[in-house]
C-alpha positions in Angstrom: 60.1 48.5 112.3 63.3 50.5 112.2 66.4 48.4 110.8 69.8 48.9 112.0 73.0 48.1 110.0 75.4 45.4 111.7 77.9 46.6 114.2 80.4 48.5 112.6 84.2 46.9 112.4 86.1 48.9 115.5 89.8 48.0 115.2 90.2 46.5 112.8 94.0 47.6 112.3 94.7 45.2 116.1 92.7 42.4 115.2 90.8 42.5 118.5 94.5 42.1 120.2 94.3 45.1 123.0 94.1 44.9 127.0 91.0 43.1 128.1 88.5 45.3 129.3 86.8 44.1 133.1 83.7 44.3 131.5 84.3 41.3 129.4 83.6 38.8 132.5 80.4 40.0 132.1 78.9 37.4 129.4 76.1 39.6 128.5 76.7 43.2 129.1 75.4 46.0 126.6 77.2 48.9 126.8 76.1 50.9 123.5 80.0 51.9 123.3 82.2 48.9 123.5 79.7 45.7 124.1 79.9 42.8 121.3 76.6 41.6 122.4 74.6 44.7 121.4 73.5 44.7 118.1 72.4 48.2 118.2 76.2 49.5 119.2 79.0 50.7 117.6 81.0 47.6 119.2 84.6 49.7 120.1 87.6 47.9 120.8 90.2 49.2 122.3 94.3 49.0 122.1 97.4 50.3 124.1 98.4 53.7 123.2 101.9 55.0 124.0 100.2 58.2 125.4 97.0 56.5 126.7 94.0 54.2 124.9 93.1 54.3 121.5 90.4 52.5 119.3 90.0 52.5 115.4 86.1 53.1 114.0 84.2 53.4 111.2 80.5 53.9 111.5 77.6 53.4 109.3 74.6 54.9 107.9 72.4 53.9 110.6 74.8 56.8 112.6 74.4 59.4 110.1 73.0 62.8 110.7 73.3 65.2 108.0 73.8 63.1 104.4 77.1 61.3 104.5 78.1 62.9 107.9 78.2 60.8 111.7 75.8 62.4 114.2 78.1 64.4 116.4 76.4 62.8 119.5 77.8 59.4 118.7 81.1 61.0 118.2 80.4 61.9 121.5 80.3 58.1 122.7 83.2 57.4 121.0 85.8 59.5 123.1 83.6 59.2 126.0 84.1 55.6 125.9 87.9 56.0 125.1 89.1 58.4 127.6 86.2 57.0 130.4 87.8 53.1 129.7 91.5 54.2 129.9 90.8 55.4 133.9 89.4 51.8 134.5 92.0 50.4 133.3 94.5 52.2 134.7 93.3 52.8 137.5 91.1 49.5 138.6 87.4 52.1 139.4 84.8 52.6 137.8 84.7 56.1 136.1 81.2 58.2 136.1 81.5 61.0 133.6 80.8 64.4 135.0 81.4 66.9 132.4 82.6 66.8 128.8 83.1 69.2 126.5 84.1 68.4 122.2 84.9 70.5 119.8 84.2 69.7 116.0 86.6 71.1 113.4 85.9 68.9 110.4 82.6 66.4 109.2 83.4 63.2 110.2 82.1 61.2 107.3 80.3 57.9 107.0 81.8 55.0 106.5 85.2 56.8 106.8 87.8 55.1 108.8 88.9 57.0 112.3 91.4 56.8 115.2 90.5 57.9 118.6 93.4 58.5 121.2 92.7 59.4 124.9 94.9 60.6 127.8 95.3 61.4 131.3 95.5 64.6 132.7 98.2 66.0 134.5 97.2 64.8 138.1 93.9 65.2 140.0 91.2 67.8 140.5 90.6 67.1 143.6 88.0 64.0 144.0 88.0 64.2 139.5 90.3 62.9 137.1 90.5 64.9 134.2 90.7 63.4 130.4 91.4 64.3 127.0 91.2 62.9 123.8 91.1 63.8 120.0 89.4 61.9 117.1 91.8 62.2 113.9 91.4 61.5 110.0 93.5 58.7 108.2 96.1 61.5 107.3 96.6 62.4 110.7 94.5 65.4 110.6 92.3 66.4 113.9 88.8 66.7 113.6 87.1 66.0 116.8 89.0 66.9 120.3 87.1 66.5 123.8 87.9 67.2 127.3 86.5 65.4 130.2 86.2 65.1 134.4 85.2 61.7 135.9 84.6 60.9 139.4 86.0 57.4 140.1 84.8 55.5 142.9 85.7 51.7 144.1 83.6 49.1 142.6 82.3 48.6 146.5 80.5 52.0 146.1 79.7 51.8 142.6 78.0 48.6 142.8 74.6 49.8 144.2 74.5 52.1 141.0 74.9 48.5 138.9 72.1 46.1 138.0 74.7 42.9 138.3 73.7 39.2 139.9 76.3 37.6 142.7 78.3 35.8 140.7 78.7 38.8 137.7 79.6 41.3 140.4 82.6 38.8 142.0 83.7 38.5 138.7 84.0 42.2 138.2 85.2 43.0 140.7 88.6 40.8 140.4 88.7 41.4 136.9 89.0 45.5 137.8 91.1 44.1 141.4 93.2 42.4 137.8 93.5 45.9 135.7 94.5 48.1 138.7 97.7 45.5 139.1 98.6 45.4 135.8 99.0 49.4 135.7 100.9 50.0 139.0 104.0 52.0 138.7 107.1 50.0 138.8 109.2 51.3 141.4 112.2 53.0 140.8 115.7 51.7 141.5 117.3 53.3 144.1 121.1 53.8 144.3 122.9 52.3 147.0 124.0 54.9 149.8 127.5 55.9 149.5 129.1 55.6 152.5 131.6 58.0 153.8 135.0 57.0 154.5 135.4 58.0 159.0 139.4 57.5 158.3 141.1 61.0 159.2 143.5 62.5 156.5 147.0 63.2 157.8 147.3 66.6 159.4 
Protein backbone atom coordinates (compact mmCIF):
# COMPACT_ATOMS: atom_id res chain seq x y z
CA UNK A 1 0.00 0.00 0.00
CA UNK A 2 1.32 3.34 -1.16
CA UNK A 3 1.13 6.20 1.68
CA UNK A 4 0.55 9.71 0.94
CA UNK A 5 1.66 12.66 3.13
CA UNK A 6 -1.35 14.92 4.46
CA UNK A 7 -2.53 17.72 2.21
CA UNK A 8 -0.03 20.20 2.08
CA UNK A 9 -0.87 23.91 3.80
CA UNK A 10 -2.01 26.15 0.58
CA UNK A 11 -2.32 29.73 1.87
CA UNK A 12 -1.34 29.77 4.62
CA UNK A 13 -0.28 33.64 4.47
CA UNK A 14 -4.74 34.42 4.05
CA UNK A 15 -5.80 32.15 6.59
CA UNK A 16 -8.32 30.51 4.22
CA UNK A 17 -9.89 34.33 3.89
CA UNK A 18 -10.18 34.56 -0.19
CA UNK A 19 -13.41 34.64 -2.62
CA UNK A 20 -15.47 31.54 -2.19
CA UNK A 21 -15.02 29.29 -4.89
CA UNK A 22 -18.72 27.86 -6.58
CA UNK A 23 -17.36 24.63 -6.04
CA UNK A 24 -17.65 24.79 -2.37
CA UNK A 25 -21.66 24.19 -2.41
CA UNK A 26 -20.64 21.07 -3.46
CA UNK A 27 -20.07 19.16 0.06
CA UNK A 28 -18.07 16.43 -1.41
CA UNK A 29 -16.28 17.45 -4.52
CA UNK A 30 -12.60 16.10 -5.30
CA UNK A 31 -10.91 18.22 -7.40
CA UNK A 32 -7.10 17.03 -7.02
CA UNK A 33 -6.32 20.93 -7.27
CA UNK A 34 -8.28 22.87 -4.88
CA UNK A 35 -10.78 20.19 -2.97
CA UNK A 36 -10.44 19.98 1.06
CA UNK A 37 -12.07 16.67 0.91
CA UNK A 38 -9.39 14.85 -1.14
CA UNK A 39 -6.74 13.51 0.82
CA UNK A 40 -4.64 12.67 -2.09
CA UNK A 41 -4.64 16.64 -3.33
CA UNK A 42 -2.53 19.38 -2.93
CA UNK A 43 -5.74 21.32 -1.28
CA UNK A 44 -5.09 25.07 -3.06
CA UNK A 45 -6.77 27.98 -1.77
CA UNK A 46 -7.12 30.76 -3.42
CA UNK A 47 -6.99 34.86 -2.70
CA UNK A 48 -7.72 38.15 -4.60
CA UNK A 49 -4.92 39.40 -6.52
CA UNK A 50 -4.66 43.00 -7.70
CA UNK A 51 -3.79 41.68 -11.17
CA UNK A 52 -5.87 38.51 -10.97
CA UNK A 53 -5.91 35.15 -8.49
CA UNK A 54 -3.21 33.98 -6.53
CA UNK A 55 -2.67 31.03 -4.06
CA UNK A 56 0.41 30.32 -1.69
CA UNK A 57 1.74 26.39 -1.75
CA UNK A 58 4.09 24.26 -0.45
CA UNK A 59 4.22 20.68 -1.42
CA UNK A 60 5.54 17.63 0.03
CA UNK A 61 7.55 14.62 -0.64
CA UNK A 62 4.79 12.57 -1.76
CA UNK A 63 5.05 15.34 -5.02
CA UNK A 64 8.67 14.96 -5.53
CA UNK A 65 10.30 13.91 -8.66
CA UNK A 66 13.90 14.18 -8.79
CA UNK A 67 15.37 14.26 -4.90
CA UNK A 68 14.20 17.33 -3.23
CA UNK A 69 12.57 18.76 -6.41
CA UNK A 70 8.31 18.95 -7.18
CA UNK A 71 7.42 16.93 -10.24
CA UNK A 72 6.94 19.56 -12.87
CA UNK A 73 3.49 17.94 -13.79
CA UNK A 74 1.98 18.99 -10.47
CA UNK A 75 3.45 22.37 -11.04
CA UNK A 76 1.36 21.97 -13.86
CA UNK A 77 -1.91 21.66 -11.66
CA UNK A 78 -0.95 24.44 -9.76
CA UNK A 79 -1.31 27.30 -12.42
CA UNK A 80 -3.78 25.28 -14.17
CA UNK A 81 -5.96 25.48 -11.26
CA UNK A 82 -5.05 29.32 -10.71
CA UNK A 83 -5.50 30.88 -13.96
CA UNK A 84 -8.60 28.05 -14.94
CA UNK A 85 -10.44 29.34 -11.30
CA UNK A 86 -9.86 33.04 -11.90
CA UNK A 87 -12.25 32.75 -15.30
CA UNK A 88 -14.96 31.16 -13.04
CA UNK A 89 -14.86 33.50 -10.97
CA UNK A 90 -14.89 36.30 -12.95
CA UNK A 91 -16.71 35.38 -15.29
CA UNK A 92 -19.64 32.93 -13.65
CA UNK A 93 -18.61 29.62 -16.60
CA UNK A 94 -17.10 26.91 -16.35
CA UNK A 95 -13.59 26.92 -17.95
CA UNK A 96 -12.30 23.63 -20.02
CA UNK A 97 -8.58 23.96 -20.56
CA UNK A 98 -7.55 23.66 -24.16
CA UNK A 99 -3.95 24.27 -24.38
CA UNK A 100 -1.19 25.18 -21.92
CA UNK A 101 2.16 25.69 -22.34
CA UNK A 102 5.00 26.33 -18.90
CA UNK A 103 8.15 27.05 -19.03
CA UNK A 104 10.59 25.98 -16.13
CA UNK A 105 13.55 28.35 -15.28
CA UNK A 106 14.47 27.24 -11.74
CA UNK A 107 13.82 23.65 -9.52
CA UNK A 108 11.09 24.21 -7.54
CA UNK A 109 12.04 22.59 -4.24
CA UNK A 110 10.19 20.46 -1.78
CA UNK A 111 8.78 21.63 1.00
CA UNK A 112 9.71 25.19 -0.25
CA UNK A 113 7.06 27.83 0.14
CA UNK A 114 5.59 29.35 -3.33
CA UNK A 115 3.18 32.06 -4.72
CA UNK A 116 1.25 31.52 -7.84
CA UNK A 117 -0.41 34.63 -9.61
CA UNK A 118 -2.70 34.28 -12.65
CA UNK A 119 -4.17 36.83 -15.12
CA UNK A 120 -6.41 37.54 -17.93
CA UNK A 121 -5.44 38.13 -21.22
CA UNK A 122 -5.99 41.08 -23.06
CA UNK A 123 -9.56 40.21 -24.56
CA UNK A 124 -10.85 37.14 -26.37
CA UNK A 125 -9.64 34.71 -29.08
CA UNK A 126 -12.48 34.26 -30.48
CA UNK A 127 -14.73 31.47 -28.61
CA UNK A 128 -11.18 31.18 -25.98
CA UNK A 129 -10.07 33.18 -23.21
CA UNK A 130 -6.57 33.34 -22.95
CA UNK A 131 -4.51 33.06 -19.35
CA UNK A 132 -1.30 33.55 -17.95
CA UNK A 133 0.36 33.03 -14.80
CA UNK A 134 3.87 32.67 -13.14
CA UNK A 135 4.89 30.58 -10.09
CA UNK A 136 7.66 32.73 -8.08
CA UNK A 137 10.18 32.02 -5.16
CA UNK A 138 9.89 33.72 -1.63
CA UNK A 139 12.36 36.46 -3.00
CA UNK A 140 10.28 37.30 -5.68
CA UNK A 141 12.23 35.51 -8.22
CA UNK A 142 10.20 33.60 -11.30
CA UNK A 143 10.66 30.12 -11.77
CA UNK A 144 7.69 28.62 -13.39
CA UNK A 145 5.59 30.87 -16.05
CA UNK A 146 2.57 29.20 -18.10
CA UNK A 147 0.27 30.34 -20.68
CA UNK A 148 -3.18 29.06 -21.32
CA UNK A 149 -6.57 29.06 -23.74
CA UNK A 150 -9.95 27.87 -22.09
CA UNK A 151 -13.10 27.53 -23.72
CA UNK A 152 -15.91 28.70 -21.30
CA UNK A 153 -19.29 27.52 -21.73
CA UNK A 154 -22.55 28.21 -19.43
CA UNK A 155 -23.07 25.77 -16.70
CA UNK A 156 -26.41 24.74 -18.85
CA UNK A 157 -23.98 23.19 -21.48
CA UNK A 158 -21.42 22.17 -19.23
CA UNK A 159 -23.55 20.19 -17.00
CA UNK A 160 -23.90 17.05 -19.23
CA UNK A 161 -19.94 16.86 -19.06
CA UNK A 162 -20.62 16.78 -14.96
CA UNK A 163 -21.46 13.76 -12.80
CA UNK A 164 -23.66 16.08 -10.18
CA UNK A 165 -27.19 14.97 -8.44
CA UNK A 166 -30.37 17.56 -8.67
CA UNK A 167 -29.98 19.31 -5.77
CA UNK A 168 -25.74 19.66 -6.24
CA UNK A 169 -26.22 21.04 -9.76
CA UNK A 170 -29.02 23.94 -8.43
CA UNK A 171 -26.63 24.71 -5.98
CA UNK A 172 -23.90 25.24 -8.56
CA UNK A 173 -25.38 26.73 -10.62
CA UNK A 174 -26.52 29.90 -8.32
CA UNK A 175 -23.32 29.74 -6.59
CA UNK A 176 -21.52 30.48 -10.36
CA UNK A 177 -25.21 32.79 -11.21
CA UNK A 178 -23.38 34.38 -7.46
CA UNK A 179 -19.61 34.87 -8.78
CA UNK A 180 -20.49 36.19 -12.25
CA UNK A 181 -22.39 39.26 -10.13
CA UNK A 182 -19.89 39.87 -7.85
CA UNK A 183 -17.34 40.61 -10.89
CA UNK A 184 -19.49 42.82 -13.25
CA UNK A 185 -18.00 45.97 -14.23
CA UNK A 186 -19.27 48.97 -12.36
CA UNK A 187 -20.51 51.28 -14.82
CA UNK A 188 -18.94 54.34 -15.36
CA UNK A 189 -20.29 57.77 -14.42
CA UNK A 190 -21.21 59.72 -17.08
CA UNK A 191 -21.06 63.53 -17.20
CA UNK A 192 -24.15 65.44 -17.47
CA UNK A 193 -24.69 66.96 -21.10
CA UNK A 194 -23.81 70.53 -21.30
CA UNK A 195 -26.25 72.31 -22.78
CA UNK A 196 -25.74 75.10 -25.18
CA UNK A 197 -26.86 78.46 -24.39
CA UNK A 198 -29.76 79.31 -27.90
CA UNK A 199 -29.46 83.17 -26.71
CA UNK A 200 -28.02 85.21 -29.73
CA UNK A 201 -24.96 87.46 -28.96
CA UNK A 202 -25.43 91.11 -29.96
CA UNK A 203 -24.59 91.78 -33.59
Amino acid sequence: MTTTEPAPTADEADGGAGPRMPWSVLEDYRCFGCSPHNPHGIALQFTEHPEGLSTTFRLGRSYESYPGVVHGGLLGVVVDETMGNLIVVRTGQIAFTVSMRLRYLAPVNVGAEYLCVARLGQGADGPLTSTSAEILDVHGATVVTATASYRNVSFGVAQDRITLSAPEATRLGQALTTAEAQHQPVPQHQPAPQHQSTTKEPQ
